[in-house]
N, CA, C and O atoms as CSV, one atom per row, in Angstrom:
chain,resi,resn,atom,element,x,y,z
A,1,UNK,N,N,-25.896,70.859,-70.419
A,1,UNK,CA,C,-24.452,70.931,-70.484
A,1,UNK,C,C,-23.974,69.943,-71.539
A,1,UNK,O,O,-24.540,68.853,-71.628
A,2,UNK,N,N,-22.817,70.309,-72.459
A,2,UNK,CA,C,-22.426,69.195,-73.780
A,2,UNK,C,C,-21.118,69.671,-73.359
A,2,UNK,O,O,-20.537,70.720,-73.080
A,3,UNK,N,N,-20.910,68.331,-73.448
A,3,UNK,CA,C,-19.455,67.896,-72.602
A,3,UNK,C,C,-18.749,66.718,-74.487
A,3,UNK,O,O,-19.327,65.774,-75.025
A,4,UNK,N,N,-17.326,67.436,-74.914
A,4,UNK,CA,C,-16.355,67.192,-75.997
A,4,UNK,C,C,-15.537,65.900,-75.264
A,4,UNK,O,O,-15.159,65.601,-74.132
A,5,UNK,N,N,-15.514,65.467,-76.288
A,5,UNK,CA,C,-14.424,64.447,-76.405
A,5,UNK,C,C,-13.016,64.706,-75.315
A,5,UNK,O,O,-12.641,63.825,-74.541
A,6,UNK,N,N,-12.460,65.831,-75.404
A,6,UNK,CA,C,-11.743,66.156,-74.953
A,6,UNK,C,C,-12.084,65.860,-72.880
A,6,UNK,O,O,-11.481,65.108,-72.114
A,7,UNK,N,N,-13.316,66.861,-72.584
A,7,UNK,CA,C,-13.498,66.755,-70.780
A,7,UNK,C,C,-14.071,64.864,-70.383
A,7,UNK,O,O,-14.233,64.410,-69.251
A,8,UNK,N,N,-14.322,63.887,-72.093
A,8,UNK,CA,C,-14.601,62.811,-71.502
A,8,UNK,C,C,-13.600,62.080,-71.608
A,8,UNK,O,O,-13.608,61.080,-70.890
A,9,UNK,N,N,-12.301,62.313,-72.591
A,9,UNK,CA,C,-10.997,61.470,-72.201
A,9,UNK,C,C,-10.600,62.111,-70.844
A,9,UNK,O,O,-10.188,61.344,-69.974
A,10,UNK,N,N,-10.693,63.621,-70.535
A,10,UNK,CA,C,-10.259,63.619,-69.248
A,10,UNK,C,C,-11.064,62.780,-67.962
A,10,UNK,O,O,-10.427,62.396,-66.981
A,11,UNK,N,N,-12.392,62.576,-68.091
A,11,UNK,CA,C,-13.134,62.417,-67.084
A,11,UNK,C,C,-12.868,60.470,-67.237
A,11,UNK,O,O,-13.130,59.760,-66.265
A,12,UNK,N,N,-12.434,59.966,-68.324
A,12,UNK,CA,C,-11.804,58.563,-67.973
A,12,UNK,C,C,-10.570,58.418,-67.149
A,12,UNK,O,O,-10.257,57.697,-66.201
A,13,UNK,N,N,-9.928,59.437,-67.898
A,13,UNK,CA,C,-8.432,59.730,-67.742
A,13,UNK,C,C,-8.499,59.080,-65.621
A,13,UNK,O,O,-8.024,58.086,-65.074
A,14,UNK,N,N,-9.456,60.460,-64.992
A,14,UNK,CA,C,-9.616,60.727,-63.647
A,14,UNK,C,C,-10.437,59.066,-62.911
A,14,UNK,O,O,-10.427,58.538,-61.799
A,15,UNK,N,N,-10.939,58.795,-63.988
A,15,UNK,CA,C,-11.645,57.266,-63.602
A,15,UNK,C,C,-10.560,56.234,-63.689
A,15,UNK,O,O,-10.527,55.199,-63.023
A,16,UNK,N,N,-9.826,56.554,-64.428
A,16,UNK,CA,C,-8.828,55.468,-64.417
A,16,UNK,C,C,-9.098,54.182,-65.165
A,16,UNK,O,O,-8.720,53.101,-64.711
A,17,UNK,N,N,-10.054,54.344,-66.843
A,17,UNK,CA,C,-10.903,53.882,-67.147
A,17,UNK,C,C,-10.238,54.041,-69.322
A,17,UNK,O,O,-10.277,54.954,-70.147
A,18,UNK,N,N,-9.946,53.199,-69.336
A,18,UNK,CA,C,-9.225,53.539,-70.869
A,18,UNK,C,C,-9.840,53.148,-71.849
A,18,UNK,O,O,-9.847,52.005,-72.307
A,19,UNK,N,N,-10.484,54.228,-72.292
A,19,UNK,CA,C,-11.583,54.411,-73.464
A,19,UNK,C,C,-10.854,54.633,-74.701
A,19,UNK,O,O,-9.986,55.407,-75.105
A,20,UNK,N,N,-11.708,53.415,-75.263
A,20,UNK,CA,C,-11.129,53.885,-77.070
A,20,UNK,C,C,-11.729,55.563,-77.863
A,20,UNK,O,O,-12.694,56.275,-77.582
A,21,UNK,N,N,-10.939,55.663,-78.628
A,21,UNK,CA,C,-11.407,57.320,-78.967
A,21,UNK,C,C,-12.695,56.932,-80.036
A,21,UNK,O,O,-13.523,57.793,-80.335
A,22,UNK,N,N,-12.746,55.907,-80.433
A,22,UNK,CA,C,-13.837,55.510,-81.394
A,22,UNK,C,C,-15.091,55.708,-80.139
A,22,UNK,O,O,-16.214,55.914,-80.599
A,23,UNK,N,N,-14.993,55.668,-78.849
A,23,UNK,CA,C,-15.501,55.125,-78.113
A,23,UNK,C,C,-16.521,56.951,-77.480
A,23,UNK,O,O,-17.534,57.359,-76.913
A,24,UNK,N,N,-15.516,57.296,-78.008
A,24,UNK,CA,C,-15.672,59.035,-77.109
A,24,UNK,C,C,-16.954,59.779,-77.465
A,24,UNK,O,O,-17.752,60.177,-76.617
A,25,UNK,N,N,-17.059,59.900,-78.457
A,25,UNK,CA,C,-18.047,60.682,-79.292
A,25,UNK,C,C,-19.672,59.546,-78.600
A,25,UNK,O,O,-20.652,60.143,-78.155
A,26,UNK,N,N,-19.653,58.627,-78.629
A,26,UNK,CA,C,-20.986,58.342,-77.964
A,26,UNK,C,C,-20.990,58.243,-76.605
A,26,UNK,O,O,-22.046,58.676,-76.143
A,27,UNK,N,N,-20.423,57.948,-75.995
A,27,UNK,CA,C,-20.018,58.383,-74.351
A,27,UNK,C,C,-20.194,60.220,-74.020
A,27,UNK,O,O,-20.462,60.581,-72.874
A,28,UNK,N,N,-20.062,60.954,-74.822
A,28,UNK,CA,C,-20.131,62.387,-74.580
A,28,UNK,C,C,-21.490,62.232,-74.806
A,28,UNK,O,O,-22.214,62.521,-73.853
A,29,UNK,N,N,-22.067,61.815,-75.917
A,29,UNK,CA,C,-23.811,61.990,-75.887
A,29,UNK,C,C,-24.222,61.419,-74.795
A,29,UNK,O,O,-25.362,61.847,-74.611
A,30,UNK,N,N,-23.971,60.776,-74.057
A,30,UNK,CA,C,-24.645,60.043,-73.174
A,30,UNK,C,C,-24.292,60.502,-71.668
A,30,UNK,O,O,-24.892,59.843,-70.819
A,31,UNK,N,N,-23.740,61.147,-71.350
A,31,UNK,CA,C,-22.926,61.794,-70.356
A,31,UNK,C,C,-23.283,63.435,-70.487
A,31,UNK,O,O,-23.473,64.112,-69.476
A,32,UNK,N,N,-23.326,63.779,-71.314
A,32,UNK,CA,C,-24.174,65.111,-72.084
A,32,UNK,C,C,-26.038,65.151,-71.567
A,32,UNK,O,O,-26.828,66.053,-71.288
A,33,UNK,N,N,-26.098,63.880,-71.635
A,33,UNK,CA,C,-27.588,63.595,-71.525
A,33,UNK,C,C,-27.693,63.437,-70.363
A,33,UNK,O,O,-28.622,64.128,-69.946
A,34,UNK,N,N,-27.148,62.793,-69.480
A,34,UNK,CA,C,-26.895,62.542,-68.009
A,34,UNK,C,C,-27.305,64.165,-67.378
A,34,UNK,O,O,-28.329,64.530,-66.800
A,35,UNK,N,N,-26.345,64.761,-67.667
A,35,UNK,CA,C,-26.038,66.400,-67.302
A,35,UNK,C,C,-27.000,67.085,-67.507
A,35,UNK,O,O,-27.216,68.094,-66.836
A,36,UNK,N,N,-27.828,66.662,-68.533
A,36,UNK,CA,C,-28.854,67.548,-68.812
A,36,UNK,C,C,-30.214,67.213,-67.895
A,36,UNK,O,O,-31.108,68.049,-67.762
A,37,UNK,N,N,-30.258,65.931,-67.301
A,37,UNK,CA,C,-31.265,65.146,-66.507
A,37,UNK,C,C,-31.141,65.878,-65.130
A,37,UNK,O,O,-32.118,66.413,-64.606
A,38,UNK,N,N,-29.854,65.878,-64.553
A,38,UNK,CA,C,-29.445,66.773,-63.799
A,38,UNK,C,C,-29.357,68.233,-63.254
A,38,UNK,O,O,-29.199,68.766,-62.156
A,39,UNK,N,N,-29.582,68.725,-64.881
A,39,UNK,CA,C,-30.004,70.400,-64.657
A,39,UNK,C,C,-31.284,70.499,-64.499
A,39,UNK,O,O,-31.691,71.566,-64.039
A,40,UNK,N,N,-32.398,69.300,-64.868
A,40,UNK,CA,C,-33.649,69.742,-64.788
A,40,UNK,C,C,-33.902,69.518,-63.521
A,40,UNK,O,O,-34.961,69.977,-63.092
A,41,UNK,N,N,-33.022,68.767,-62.596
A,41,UNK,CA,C,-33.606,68.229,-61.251
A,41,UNK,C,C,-33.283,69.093,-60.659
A,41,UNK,O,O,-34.129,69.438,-59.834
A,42,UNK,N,N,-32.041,69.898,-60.675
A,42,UNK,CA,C,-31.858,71.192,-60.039
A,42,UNK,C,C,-32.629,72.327,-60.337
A,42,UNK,O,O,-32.385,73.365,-59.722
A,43,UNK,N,N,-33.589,72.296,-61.248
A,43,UNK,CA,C,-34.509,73.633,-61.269
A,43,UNK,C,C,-35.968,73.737,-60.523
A,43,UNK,O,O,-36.806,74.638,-60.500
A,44,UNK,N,N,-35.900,71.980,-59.712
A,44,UNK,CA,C,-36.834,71.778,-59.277
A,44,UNK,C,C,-37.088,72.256,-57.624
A,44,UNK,O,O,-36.555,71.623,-56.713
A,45,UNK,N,N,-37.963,73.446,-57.367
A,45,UNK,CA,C,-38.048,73.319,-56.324
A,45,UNK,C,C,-38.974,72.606,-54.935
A,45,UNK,O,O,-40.175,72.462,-54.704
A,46,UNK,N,N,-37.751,72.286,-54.230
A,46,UNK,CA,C,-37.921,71.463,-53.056
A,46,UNK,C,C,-37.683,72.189,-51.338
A,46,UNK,O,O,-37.305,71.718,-50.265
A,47,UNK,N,N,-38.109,73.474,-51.779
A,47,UNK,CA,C,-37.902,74.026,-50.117
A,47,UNK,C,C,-39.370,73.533,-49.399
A,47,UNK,O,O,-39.055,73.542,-48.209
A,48,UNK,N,N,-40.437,73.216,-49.443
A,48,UNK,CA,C,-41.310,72.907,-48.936
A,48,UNK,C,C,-41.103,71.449,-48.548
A,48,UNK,O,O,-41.911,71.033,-47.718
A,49,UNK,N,N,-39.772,70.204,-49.172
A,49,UNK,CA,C,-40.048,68.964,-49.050
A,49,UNK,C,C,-39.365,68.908,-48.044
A,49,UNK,O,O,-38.525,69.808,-48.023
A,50,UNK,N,N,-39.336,67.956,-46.805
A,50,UNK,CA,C,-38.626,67.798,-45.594
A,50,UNK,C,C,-37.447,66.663,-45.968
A,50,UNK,O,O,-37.978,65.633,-46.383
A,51,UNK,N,N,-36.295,66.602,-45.937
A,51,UNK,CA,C,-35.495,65.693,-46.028
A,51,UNK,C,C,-35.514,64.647,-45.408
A,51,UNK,O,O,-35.693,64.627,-44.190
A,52,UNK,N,N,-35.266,63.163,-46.404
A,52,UNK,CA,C,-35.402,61.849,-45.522
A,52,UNK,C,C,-34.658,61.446,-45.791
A,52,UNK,O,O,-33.766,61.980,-46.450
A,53,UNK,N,N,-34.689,60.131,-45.337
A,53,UNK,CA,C,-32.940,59.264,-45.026
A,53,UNK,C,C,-33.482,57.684,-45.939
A,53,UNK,O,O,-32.779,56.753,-46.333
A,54,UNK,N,N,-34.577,57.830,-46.016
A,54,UNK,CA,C,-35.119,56.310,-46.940
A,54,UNK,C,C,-36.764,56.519,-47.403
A,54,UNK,O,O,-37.321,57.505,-46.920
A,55,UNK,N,N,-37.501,55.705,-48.245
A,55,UNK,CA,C,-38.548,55.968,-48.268
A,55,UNK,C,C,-39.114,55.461,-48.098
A,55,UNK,O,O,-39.846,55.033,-48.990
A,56,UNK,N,N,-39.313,54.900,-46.177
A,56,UNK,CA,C,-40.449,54.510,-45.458
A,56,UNK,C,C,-40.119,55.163,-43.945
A,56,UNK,O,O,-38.920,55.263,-43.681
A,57,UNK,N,N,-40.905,55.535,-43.113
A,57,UNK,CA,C,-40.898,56.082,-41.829
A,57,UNK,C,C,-40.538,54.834,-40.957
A,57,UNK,O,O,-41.214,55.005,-39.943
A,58,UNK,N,N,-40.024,53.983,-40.847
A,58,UNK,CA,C,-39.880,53.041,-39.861
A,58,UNK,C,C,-38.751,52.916,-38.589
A,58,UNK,O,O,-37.726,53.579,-38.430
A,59,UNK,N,N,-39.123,52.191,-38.025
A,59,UNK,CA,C,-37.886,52.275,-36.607
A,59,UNK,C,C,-37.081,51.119,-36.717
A,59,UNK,O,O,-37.598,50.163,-37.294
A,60,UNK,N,N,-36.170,51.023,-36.380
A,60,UNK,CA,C,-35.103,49.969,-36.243
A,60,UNK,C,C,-35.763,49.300,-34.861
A,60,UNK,O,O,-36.167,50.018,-33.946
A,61,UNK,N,N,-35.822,47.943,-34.820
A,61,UNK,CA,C,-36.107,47.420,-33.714
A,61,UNK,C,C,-34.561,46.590,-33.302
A,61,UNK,O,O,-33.654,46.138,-34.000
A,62,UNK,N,N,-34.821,46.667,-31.666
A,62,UNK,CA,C,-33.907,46.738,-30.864
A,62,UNK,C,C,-33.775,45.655,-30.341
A,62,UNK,O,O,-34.844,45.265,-29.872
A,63,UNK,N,N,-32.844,44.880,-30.176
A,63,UNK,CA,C,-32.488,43.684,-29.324
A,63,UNK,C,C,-31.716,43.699,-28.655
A,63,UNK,O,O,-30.717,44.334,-28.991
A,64,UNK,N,N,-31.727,42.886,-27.079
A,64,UNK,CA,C,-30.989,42.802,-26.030
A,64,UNK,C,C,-29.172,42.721,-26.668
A,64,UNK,O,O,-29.085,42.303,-27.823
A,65,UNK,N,N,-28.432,42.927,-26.282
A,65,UNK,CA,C,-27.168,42.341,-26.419
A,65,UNK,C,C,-26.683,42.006,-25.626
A,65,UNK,O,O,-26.145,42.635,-24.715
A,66,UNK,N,N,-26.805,40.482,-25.879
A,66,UNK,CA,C,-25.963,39.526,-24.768
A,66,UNK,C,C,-25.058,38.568,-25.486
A,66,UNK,O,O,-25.126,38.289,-26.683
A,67,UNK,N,N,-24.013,37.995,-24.416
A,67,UNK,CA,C,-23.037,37.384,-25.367
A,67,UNK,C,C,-23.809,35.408,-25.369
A,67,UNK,O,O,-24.049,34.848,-24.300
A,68,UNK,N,N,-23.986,34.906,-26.355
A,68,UNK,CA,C,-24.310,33.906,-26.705
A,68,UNK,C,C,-23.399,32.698,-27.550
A,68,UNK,O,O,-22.510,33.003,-28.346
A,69,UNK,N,N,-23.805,31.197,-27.211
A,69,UNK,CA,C,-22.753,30.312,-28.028
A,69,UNK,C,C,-23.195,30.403,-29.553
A,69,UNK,O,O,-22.425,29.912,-30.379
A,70,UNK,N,N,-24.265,30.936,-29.950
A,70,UNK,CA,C,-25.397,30.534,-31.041
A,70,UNK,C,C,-26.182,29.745,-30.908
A,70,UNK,O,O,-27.037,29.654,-31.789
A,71,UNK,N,N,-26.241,28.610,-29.462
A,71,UNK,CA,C,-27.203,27.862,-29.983
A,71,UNK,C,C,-26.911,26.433,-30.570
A,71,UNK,O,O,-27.253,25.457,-29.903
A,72,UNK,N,N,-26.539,26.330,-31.306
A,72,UNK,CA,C,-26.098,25.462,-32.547
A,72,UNK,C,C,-24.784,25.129,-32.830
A,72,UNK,O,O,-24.215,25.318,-33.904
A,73,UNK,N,N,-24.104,24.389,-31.361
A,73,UNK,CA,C,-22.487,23.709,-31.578
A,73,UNK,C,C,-22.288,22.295,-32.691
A,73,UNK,O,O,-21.311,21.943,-33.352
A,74,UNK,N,N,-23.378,21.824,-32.581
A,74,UNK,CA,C,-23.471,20.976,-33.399
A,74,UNK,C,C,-23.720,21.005,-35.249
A,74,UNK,O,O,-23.784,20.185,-36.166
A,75,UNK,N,N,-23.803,22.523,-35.059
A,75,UNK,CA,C,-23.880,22.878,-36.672
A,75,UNK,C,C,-22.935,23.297,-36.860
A,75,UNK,O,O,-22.633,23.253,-38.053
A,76,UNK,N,N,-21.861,23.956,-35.908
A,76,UNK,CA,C,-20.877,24.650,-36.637
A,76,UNK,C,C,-19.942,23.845,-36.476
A,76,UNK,O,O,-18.906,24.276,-36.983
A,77,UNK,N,N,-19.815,22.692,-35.913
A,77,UNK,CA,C,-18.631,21.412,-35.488
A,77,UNK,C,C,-18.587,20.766,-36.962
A,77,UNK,O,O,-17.577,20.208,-37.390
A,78,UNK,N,N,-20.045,20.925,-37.857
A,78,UNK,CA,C,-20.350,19.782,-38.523
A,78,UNK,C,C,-19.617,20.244,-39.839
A,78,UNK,O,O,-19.440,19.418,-40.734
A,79,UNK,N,N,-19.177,21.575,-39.981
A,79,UNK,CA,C,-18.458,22.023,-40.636
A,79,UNK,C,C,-16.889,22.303,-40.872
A,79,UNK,O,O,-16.252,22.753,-41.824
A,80,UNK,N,N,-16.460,21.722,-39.265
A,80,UNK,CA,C,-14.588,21.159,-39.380
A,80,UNK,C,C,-14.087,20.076,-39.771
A,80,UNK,O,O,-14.634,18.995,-39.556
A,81,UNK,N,N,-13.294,20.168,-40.222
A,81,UNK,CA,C,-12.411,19.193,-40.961
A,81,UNK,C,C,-12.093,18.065,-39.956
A,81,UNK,O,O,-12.051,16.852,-40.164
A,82,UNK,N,N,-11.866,18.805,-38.736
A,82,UNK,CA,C,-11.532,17.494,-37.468
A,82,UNK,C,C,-11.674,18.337,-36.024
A,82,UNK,O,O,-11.001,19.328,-35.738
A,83,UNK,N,N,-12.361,17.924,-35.459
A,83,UNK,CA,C,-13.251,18.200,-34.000
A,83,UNK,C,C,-12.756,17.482,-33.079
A,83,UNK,O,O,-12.650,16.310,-33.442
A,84,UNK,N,N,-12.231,17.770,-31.530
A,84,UNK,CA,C,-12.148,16.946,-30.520
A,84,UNK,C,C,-13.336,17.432,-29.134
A,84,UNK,O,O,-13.120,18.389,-28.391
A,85,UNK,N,N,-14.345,16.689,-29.055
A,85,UNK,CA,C,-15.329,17.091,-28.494
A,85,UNK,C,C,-15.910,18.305,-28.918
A,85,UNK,O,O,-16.074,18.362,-30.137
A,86,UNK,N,N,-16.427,19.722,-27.992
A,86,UNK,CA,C,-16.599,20.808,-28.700
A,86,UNK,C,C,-16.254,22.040,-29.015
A,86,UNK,O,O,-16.740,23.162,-28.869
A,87,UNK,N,N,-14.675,21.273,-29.792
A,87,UNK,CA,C,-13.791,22.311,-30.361
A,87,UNK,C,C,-13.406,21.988,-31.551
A,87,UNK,O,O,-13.285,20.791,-31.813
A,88,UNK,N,N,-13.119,23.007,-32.569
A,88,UNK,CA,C,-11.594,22.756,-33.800
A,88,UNK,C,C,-10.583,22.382,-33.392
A,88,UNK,O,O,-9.980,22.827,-32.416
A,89,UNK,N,N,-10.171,21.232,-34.319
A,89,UNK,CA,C,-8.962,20.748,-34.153
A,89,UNK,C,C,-7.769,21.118,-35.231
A,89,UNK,O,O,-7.493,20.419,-36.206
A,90,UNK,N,N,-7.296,22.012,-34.969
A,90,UNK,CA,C,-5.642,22.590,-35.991
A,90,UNK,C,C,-4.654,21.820,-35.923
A,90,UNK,O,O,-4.408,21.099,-34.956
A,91,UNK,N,N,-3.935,21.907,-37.034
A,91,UNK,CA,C,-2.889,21.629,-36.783
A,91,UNK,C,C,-1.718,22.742,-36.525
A,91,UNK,O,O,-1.815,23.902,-36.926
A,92,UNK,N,N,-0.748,22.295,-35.896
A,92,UNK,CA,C,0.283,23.042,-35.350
A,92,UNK,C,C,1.378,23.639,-36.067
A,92,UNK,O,O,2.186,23.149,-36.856
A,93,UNK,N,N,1.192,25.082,-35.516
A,93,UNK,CA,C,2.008,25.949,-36.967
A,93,UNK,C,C,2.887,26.750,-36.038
A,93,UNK,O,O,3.154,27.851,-36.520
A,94,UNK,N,N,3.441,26.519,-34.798
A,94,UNK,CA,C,4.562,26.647,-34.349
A,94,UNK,C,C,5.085,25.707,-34.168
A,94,UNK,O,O,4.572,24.588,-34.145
A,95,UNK,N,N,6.472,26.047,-33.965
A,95,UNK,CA,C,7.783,24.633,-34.202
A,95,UNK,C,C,8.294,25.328,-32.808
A,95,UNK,O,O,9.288,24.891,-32.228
């Protein structure tokens, strides 16, 4: 497929993408070339291949869900500005 100057100012136009016209003529070769990578992959047949979702067979492993502090109050305290025992301390933004 060879795609003009013209369907690649439109296809910026739709990108929302403002191409100089100096700019057009090698963007169509290259977008031209794209298209053409594309027609060969579509002539390829794949009715014998089974569709996958990634390319490794693996399982998601599963963990309990329970509600937890983290563990680690003392790491995330160590990161406020000002702590009163084991809480944040704000300041007050109602009057």
């Amino acid at each position: 497929m060879s795609l003009d100057k013209a369907t690649v100012r439109r296809i910026a136009t739709l990108a929302r993408l403002d191409v100089p016209d100096s700019d057009l003529e090698p963007l169509a070769n290259e977008l031209s070339s794209i298209m053409g990578w594309i027609e060969q992959l579509q002539e390829v047949d794949t009715t014998s291949v089974a569709p996958m979702t990634g390319g490794t067979d693996m399982k998601l492993v599963w963990r309990v869900d329970e509600v937890t502090d983290g563990g680690k109050p003392d790491d995330v305290l160590a990161n406020a500005t000002d702590s009163q025992g084991a809480f944040f301390t704000v300041p007050k933004v109602v009057e």
